[in-house]
C-alpha positions as YAML, in Angstrom:
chain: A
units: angstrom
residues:
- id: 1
  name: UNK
  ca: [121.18, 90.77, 264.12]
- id: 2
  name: UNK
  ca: [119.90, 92.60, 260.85]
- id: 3
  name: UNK
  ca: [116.47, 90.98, 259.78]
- id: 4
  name: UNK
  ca: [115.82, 90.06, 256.44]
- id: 5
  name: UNK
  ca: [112.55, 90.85, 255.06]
- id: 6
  name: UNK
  ca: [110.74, 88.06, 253.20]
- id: 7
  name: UNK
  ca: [110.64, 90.12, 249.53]
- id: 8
  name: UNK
  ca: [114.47, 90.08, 250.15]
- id: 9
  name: UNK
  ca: [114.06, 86.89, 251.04]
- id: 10
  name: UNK
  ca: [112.41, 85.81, 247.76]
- id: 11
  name: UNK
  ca: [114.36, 87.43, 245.44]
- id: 12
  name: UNK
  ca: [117.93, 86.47, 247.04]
- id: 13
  name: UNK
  ca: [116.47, 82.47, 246.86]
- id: 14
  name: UNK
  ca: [115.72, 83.46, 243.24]
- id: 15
  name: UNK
  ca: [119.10, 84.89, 242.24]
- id: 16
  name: UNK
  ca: [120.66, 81.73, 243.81]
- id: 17
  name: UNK
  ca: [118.35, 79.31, 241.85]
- id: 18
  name: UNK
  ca: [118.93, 81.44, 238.36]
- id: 19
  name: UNK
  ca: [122.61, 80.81, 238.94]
- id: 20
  name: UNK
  ca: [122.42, 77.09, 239.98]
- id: 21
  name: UNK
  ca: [120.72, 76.13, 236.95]
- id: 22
  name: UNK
  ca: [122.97, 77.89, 234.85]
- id: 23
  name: UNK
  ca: [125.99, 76.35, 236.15]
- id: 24
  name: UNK
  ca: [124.24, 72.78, 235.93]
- id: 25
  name: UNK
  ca: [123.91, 73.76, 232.43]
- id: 26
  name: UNK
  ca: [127.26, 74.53, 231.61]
- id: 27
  name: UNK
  ca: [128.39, 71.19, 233.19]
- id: 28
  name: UNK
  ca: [126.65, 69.15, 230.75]
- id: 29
  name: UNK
  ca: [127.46, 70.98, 228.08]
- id: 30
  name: UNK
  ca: [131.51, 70.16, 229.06]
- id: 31
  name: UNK
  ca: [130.63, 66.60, 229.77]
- id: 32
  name: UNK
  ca: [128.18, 65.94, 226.91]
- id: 33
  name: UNK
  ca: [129.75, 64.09, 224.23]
- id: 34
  name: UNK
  ca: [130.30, 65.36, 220.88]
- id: 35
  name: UNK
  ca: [127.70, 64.79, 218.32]
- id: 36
  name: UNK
  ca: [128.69, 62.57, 215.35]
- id: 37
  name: UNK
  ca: [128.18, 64.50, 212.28]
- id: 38
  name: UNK
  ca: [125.49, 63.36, 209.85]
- id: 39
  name: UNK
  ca: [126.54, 59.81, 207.69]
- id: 40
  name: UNK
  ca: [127.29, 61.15, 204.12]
- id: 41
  name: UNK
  ca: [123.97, 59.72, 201.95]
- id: 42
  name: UNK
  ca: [125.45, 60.32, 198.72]
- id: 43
  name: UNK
  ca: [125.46, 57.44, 196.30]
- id: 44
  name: UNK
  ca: [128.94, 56.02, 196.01]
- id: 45
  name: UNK
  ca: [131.00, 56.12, 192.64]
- id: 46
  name: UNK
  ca: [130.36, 52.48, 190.85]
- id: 47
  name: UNK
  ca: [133.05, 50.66, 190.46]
- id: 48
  name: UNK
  ca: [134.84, 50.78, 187.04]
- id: 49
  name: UNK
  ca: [134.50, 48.57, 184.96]
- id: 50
  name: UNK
  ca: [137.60, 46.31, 183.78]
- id: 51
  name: UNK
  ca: [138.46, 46.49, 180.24]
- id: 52
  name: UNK
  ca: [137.07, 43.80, 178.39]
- id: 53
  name: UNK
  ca: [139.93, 41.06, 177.25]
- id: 54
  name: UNK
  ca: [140.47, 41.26, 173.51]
- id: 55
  name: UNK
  ca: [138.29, 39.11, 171.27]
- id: 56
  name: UNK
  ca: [140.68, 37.20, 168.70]
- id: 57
  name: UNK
  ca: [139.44, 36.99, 164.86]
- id: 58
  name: UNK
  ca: [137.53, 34.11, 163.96]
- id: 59
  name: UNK
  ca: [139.96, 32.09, 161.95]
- id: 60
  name: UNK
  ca: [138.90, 32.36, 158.24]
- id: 61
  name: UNK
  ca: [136.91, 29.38, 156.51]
- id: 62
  name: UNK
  ca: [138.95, 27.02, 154.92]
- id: 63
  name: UNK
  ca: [139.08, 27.11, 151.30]
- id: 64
  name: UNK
  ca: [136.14, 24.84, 149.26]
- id: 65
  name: UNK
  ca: [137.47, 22.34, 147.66]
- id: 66
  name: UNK
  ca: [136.85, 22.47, 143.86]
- id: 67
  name: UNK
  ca: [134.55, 20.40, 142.60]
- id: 68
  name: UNK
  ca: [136.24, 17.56, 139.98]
- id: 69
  name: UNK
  ca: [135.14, 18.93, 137.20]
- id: 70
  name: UNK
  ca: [132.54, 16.86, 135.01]
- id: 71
  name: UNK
  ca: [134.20, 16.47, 131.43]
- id: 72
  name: UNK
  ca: [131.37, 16.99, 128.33]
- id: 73
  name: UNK
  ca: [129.20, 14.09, 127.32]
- id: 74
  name: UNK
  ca: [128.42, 13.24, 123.91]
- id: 75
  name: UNK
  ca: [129.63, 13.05, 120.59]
- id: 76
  name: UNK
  ca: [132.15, 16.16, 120.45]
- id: 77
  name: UNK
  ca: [134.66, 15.75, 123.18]
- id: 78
  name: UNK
  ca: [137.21, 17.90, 124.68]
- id: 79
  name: UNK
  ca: [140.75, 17.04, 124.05]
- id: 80
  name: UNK
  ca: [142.85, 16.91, 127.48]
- id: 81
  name: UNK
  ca: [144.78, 19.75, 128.29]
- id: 82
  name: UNK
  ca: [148.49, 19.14, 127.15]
- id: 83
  name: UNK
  ca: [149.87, 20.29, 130.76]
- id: 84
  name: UNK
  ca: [149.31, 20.49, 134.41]
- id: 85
  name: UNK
  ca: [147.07, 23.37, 135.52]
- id: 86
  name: UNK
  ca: [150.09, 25.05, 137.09]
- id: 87
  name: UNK
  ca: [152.48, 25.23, 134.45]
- id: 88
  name: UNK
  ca: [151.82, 28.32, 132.73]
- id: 89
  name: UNK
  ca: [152.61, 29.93, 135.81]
- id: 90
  name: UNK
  ca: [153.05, 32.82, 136.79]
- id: 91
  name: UNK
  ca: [152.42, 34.35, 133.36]
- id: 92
  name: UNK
  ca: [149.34, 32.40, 133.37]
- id: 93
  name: UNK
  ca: [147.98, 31.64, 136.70]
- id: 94
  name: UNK
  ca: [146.50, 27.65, 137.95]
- id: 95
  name: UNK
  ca: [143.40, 29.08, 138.70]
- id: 96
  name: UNK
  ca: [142.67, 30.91, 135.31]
- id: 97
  name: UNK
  ca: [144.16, 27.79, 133.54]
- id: 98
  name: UNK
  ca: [141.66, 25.72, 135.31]
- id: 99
  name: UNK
  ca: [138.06, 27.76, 134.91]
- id: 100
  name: UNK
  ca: [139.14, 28.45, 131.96]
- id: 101
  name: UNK
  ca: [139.58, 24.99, 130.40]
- id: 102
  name: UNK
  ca: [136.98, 23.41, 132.93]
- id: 103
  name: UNK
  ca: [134.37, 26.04, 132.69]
- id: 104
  name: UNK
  ca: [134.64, 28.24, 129.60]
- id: 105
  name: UNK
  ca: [136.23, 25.39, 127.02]
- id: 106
  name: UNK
  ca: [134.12, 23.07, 128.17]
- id: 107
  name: UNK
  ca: [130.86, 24.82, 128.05]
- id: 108
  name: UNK
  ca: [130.93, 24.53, 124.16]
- id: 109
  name: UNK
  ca: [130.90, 20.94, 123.75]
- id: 110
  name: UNK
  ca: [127.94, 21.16, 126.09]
- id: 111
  name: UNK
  ca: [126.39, 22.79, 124.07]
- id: 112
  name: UNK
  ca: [127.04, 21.30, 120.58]
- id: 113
  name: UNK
  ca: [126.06, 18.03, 122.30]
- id: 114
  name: UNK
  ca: [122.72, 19.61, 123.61]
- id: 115
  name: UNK
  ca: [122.16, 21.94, 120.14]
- id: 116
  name: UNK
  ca: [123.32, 19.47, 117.62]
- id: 117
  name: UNK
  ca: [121.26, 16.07, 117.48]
- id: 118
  name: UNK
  ca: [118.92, 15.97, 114.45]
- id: 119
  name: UNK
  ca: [120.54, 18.65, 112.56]
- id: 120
  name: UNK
  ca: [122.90, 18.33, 109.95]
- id: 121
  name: UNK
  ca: [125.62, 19.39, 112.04]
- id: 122
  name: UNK
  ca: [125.19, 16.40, 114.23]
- id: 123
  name: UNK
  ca: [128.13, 14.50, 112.06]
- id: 124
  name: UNK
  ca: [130.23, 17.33, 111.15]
- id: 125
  name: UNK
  ca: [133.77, 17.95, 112.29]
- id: 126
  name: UNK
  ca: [134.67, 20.87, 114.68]
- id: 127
  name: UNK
  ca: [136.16, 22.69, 110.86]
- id: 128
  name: UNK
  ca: [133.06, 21.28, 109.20]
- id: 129
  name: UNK
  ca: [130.62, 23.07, 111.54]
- id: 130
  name: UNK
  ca: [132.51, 26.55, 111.58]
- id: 131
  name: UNK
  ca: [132.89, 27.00, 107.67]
- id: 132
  name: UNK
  ca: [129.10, 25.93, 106.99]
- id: 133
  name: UNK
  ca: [127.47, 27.72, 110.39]
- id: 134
  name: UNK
  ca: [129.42, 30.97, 109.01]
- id: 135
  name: UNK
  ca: [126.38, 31.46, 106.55]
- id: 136
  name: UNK
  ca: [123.33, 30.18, 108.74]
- id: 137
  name: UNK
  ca: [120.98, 32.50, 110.30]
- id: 138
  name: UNK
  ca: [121.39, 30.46, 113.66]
- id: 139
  name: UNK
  ca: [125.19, 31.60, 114.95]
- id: 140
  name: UNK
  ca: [125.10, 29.45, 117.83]
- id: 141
  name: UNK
  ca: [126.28, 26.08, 115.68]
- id: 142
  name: UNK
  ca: [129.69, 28.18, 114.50]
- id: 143
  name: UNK
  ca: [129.48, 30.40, 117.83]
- id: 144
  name: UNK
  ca: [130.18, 27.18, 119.90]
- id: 145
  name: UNK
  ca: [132.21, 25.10, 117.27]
- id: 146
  name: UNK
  ca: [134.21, 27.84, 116.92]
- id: 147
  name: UNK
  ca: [135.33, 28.53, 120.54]
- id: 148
  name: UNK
  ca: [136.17, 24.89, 120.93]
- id: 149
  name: UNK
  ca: [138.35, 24.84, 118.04]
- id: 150
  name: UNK
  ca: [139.92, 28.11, 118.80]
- id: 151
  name: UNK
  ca: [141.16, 26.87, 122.46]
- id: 152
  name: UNK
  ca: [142.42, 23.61, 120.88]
- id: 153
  name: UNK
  ca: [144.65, 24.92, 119.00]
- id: 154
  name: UNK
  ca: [145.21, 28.05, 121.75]
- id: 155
  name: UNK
  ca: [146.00, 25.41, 124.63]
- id: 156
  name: UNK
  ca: [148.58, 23.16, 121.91]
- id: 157
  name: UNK
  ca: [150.36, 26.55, 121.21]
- id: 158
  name: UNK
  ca: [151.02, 26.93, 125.02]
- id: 159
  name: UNK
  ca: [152.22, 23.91, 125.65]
- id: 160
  name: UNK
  ca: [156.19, 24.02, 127.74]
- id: 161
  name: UNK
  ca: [159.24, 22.53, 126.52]
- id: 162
  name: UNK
  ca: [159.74, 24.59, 122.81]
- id: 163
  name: UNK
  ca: [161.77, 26.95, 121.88]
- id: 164
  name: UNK
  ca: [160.80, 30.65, 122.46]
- id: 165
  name: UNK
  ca: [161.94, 32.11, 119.17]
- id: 166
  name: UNK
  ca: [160.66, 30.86, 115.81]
- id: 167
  name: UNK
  ca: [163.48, 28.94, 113.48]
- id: 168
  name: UNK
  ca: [163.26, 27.31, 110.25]
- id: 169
  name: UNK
  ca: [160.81, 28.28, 107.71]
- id: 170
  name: UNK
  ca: [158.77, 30.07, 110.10]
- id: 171
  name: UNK
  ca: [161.48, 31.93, 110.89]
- id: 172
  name: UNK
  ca: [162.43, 33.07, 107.54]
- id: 173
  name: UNK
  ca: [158.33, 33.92, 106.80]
- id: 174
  name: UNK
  ca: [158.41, 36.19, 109.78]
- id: 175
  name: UNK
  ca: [161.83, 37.97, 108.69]
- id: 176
  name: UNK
  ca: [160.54, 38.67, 105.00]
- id: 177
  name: UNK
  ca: [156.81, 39.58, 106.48]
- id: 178
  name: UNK
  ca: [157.68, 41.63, 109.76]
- id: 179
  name: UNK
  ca: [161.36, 42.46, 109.47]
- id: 180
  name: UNK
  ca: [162.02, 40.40, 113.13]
- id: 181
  name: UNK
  ca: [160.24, 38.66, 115.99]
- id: 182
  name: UNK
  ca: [159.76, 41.85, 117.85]
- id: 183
  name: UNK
  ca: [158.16, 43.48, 114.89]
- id: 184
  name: UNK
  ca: [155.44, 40.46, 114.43]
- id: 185
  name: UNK
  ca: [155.31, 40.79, 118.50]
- id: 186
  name: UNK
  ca: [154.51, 44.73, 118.58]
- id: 187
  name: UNK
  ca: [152.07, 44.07, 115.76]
- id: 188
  name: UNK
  ca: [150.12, 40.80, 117.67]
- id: 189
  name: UNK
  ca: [150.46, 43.46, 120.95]
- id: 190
  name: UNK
  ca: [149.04, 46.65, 119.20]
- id: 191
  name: UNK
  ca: [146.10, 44.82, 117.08]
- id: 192
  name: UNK
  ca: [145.11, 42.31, 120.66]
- id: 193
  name: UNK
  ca: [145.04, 46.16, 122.21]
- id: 194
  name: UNK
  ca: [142.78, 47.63, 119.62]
- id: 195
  name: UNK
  ca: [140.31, 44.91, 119.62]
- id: 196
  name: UNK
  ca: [137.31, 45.95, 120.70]
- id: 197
  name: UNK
  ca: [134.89, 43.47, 122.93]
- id: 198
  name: UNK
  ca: [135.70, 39.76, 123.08]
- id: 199
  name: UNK
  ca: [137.88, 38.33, 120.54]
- id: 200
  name: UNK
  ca: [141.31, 36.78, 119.06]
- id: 201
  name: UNK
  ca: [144.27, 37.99, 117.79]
- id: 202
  name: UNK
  ca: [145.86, 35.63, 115.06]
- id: 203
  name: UNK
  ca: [148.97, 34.94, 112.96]
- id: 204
  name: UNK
  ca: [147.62, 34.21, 109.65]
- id: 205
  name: UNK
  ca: [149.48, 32.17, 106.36]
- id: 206
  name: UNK
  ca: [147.85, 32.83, 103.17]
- id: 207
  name: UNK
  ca: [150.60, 31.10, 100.43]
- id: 208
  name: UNK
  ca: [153.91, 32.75, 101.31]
- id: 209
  name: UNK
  ca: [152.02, 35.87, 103.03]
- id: 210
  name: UNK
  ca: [151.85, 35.88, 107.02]
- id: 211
  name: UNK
  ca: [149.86, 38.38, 108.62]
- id: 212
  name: UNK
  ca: [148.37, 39.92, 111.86]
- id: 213
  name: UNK
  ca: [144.80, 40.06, 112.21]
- id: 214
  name: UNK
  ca: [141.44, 39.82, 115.08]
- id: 215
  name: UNK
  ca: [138.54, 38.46, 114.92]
- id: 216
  name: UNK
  ca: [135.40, 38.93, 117.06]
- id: 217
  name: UNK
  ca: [133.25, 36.23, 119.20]
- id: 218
  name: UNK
  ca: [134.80, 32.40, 118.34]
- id: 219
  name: UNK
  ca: [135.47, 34.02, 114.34]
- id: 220
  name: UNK
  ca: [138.87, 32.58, 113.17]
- id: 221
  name: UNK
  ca: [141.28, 33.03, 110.00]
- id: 222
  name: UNK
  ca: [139.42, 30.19, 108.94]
- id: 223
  name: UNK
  ca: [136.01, 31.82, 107.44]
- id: 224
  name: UNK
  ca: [139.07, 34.37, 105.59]
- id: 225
  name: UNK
  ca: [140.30, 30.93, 103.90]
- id: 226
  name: UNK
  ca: [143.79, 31.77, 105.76]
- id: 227
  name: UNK
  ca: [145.65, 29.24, 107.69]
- id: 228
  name: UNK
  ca: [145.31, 30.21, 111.74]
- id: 229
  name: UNK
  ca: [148.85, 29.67, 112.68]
- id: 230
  name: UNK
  ca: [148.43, 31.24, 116.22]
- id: 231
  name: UNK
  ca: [145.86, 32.47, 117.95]
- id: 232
  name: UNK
  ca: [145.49, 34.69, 121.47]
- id: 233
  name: UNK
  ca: [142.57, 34.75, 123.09]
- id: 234
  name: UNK
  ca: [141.59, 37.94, 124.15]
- id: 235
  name: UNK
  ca: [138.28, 37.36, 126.01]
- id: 236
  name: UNK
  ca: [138.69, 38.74, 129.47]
- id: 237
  name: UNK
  ca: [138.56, 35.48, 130.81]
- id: 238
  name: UNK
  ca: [141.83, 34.56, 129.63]
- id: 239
  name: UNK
  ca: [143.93, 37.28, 131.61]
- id: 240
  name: UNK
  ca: [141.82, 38.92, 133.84]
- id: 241
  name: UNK
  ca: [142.14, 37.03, 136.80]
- id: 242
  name: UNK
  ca: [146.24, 37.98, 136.39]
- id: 243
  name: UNK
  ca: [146.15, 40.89, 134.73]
- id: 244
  name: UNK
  ca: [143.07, 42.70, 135.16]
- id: 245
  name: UNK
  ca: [142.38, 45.17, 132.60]
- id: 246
  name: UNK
  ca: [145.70, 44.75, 131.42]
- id: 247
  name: UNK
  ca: [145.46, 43.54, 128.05]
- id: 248
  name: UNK
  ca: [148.89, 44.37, 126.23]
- id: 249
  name: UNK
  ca: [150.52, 43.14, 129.05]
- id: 250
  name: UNK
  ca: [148.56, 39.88, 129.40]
- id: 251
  name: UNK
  ca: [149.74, 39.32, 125.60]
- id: 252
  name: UNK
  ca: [153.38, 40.45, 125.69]
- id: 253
  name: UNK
  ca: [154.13, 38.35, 128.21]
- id: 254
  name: UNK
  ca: [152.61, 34.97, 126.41]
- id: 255
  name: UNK
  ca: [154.05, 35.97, 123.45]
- id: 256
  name: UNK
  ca: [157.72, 36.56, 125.20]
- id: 257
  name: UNK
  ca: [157.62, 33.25, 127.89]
- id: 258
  name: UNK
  ca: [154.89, 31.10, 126.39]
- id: 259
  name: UNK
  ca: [154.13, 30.33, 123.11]
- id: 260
  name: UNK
  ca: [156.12, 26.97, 121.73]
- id: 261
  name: UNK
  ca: [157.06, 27.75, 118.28]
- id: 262
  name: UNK
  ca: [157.52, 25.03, 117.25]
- id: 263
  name: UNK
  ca: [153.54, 24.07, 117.19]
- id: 264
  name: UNK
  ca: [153.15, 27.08, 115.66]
- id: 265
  name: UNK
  ca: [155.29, 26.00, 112.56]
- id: 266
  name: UNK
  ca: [154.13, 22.70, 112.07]
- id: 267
  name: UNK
  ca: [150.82, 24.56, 110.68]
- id: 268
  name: UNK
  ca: [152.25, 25.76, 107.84]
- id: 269
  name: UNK
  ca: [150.71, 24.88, 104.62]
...
């Protein structure tokens, strides 16, 4: 039997050790089990957001009711209007009608009734006032007596239900003056055109003479010693509401639709 020395010895248990512990290894790295990989630690995306639910428009405010208008106190008074607010429409709309009457008409028997008391024009006629205020220094006596007049006879002239083209003597004055009723029309058009500022646009009878002429402020044929057959009133607030800057149109159209001619000739002299 060989013999085995003891370095031999030592080294051969050493080699067998080596190679035990290597193959335990391997083992548990076939029966380990397999590492979970890392949780991801990124944020998450948020959530989107749902589209917000359409808002619907506020319904608009409903329309103020007008105030009722407060009619002038005093001694000069403001004759009724001769129609309904709305019947000059659509040439002339309700609510130019209506601030213009209410508002503008009425402001100058306001103030004749607040200007008047303890002069001598505190007795005098609408007429009265305009032919003697023409030469005072103060304007606003004829300024306001004038205005008032002027829409009198303005709102009469506009007043539905006469005939649209002039007859009678009127008819015949306009013929031997103008030539026709389109020729006194172009002429009322062009001159309410031309006028510059605030102002009217008149029909005048002086004897057997008719003729076309403006005047500026609340001025009428009157202070010319003429006879104002028919007036237009061509202060923006008359038209401007409908027509804008539209002047010539603004008068064409009374002229054609509105005027009542028969008003107009009962003022011949």
């Amino acid at each position: 039997m060989k013999t085995i020395s003891r370095r031999a010895f030592v080294a051969t248990a050493a080699v067998s050790a080596s190679l035990v512990t290597s193959r335990a290894l391997q083992a548990q790295e076939q029966t380990a089990p397999a590492t979970s990989p890392a949780p991801d630690m990124s944020p998450s995306p948020a959530p989107a957001r749902p589209e917000p639910a359409p808002v619907a428009p506020a319904p608009a405010p409903a329309a103020a009711k007008p105030a009722t208008p407060v009619m002038p106190v005093g001694p000069f008074k403001q004759p009724p209007l001769p129609f309904e607010e709305a019947a000059l429409d659509p040439v002339i709309g309700e609510r130019t009608v209506a601030l213009h009457y209410f508002r503008h008409h009425a402001s100058y028997y306001n103030n004749l009734n607040a200007i008047t008391p303890g002069t001598k024009y505190a007795k005098m006629s609408l007429e009265e006032i305009i032919v003697e205020g023409d030469h005072d220094i103060d304007k606003r006596f004829f300024n306001n007596a004038g205005q008032a007049w002027n829409h009198e006879r303005y709102w009469e002239t506009l007043k539905p239900g006469g005939p649209k083209v002039p007859a009678g003597r009127l008819g015949q004055l306009i013929y031997d003056n103008f030539g026709s009723v389109g020729d006194l029309k172009e002429k009322m058009i062009v001159a309410a055109a031309n006028l510059f500022g605030s102002g009217w646009t008149w029909l005048a009878q002086d004897g057997a003479k008719l003729s076309v002429m403006n005047t500026n402020g609340g001025d009428s044929p009157l202070t010319f010693n003429k006879v104002p057959l028919l007036g237009i009133d061509v202060w923006e607030h008359a038209y401007y509401l409908d027509y804008e800057n539209r002047r010539p149109e603004h008068v064409k159209a009374l002229l054609d639709k509105l005027v009542n001619w028969d008003v107009v000739g009962s003022r011949l002299k």
